[in-house]
C-alpha positions as CSV (number, residue, x, y, z in Angstrom):
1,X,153.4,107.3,162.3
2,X,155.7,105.2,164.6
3,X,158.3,106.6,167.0
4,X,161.2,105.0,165.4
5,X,163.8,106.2,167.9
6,X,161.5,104.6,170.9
7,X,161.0,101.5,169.0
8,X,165.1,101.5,168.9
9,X,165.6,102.8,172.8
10,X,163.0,99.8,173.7
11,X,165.4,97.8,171.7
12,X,168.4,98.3,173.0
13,X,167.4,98.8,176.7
14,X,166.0,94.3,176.0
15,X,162.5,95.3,176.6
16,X,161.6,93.0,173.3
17,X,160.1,90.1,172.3
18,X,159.7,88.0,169.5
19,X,157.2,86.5,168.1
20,X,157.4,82.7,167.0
21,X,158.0,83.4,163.6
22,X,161.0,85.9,164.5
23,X,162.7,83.7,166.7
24,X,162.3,80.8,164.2
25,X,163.9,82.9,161.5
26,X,166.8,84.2,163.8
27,X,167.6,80.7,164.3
28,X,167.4,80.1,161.0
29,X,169.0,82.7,159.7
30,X,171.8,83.0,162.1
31,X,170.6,86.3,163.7
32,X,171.7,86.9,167.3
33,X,169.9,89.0,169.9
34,X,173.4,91.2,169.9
35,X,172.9,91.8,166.1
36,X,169.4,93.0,166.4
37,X,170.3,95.6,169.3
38,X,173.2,96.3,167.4
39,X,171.0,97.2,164.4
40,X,169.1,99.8,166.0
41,X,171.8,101.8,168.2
42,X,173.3,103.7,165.0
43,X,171.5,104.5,161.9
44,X,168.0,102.5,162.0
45,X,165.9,103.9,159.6
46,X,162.3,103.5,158.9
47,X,161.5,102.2,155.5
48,X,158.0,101.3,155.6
49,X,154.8,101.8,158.0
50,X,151.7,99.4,158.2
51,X,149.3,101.3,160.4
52,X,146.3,99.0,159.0
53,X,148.5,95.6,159.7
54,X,145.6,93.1,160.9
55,X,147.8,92.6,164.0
56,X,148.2,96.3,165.4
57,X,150.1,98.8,164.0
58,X,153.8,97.6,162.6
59,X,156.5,99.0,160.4
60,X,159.6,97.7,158.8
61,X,162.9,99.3,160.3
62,X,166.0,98.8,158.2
63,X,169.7,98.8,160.5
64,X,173.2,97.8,160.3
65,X,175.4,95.3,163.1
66,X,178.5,96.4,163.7
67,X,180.1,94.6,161.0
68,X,177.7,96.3,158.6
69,X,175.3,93.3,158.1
70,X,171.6,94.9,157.0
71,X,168.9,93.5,159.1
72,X,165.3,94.2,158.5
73,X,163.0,94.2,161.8
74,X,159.4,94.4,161.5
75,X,157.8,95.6,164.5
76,X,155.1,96.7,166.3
77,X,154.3,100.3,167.6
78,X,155.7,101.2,170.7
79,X,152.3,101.9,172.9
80,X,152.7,98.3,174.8
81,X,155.4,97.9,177.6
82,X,157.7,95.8,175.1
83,X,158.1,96.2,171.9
84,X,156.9,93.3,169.1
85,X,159.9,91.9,166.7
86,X,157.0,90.5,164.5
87,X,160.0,89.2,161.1
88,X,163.6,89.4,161.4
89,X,165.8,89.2,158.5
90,X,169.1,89.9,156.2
91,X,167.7,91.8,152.9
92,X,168.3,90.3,149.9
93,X,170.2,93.0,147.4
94,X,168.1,91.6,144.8
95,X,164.5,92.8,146.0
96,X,166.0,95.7,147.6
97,X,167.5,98.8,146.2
98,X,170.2,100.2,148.6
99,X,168.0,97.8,151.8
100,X,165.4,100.6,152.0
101,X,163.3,100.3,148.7
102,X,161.7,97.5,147.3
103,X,162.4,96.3,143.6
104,X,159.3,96.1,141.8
105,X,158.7,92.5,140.2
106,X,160.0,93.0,136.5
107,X,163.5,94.4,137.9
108,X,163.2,91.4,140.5
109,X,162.2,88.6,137.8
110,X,165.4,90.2,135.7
């Protein structure tokens, strides 16, 4: 099980990094570095864990920026020096029921 609130102290203290895919979608997605921290000082929450991921060890951490925008962060375990932002993204509130549990696909295809 990760250490969610060492994943978040990592976080917030910059000792991060994204991975290509991340920092492509922040870009594309409008995501600052501030929003990220942001999401993780308050009330980041782990939604789901991928301990078999064929990377290393992940898992999904739902948070909110300061101007309540959801973010979802997947990232790797805290056991390396800096912690791995592997996908970085705004939920959509149509596959997600309250940002933390996934729609199954007949209430998605609705």
């Amino acid at each position: 099980m990760p250490q969610v609130d060492l994943i978040c102290k990592k976080i917030i203290a910059r000792q991060y990094e994204l991975s290509r895919h991340a920092m492509d979608q922040s870009i594309l997605r409008d995501i600052s570095m501030a929003e990220l921290e942001q999401a993780v000082t308050d009330r980041c929450e782990l939604i789901e864990d991928y301990p078999g991921d064929k990377y290393g060890p992940s898992c999904l951490l739902v948070g909110y920026t300061r101007s309540g925008r959801p973010l979802h962060m997947q990232c790797g375990y805290p056991d390396r020096t800096l912690i791995k932002v592997i996908t970085l993204y705004e939920p959509d509130p149509g596959r997600w029921v309250g940002f933390k549990v996934r729609r199954d696909d007949s209430e998605v295809d609705r």
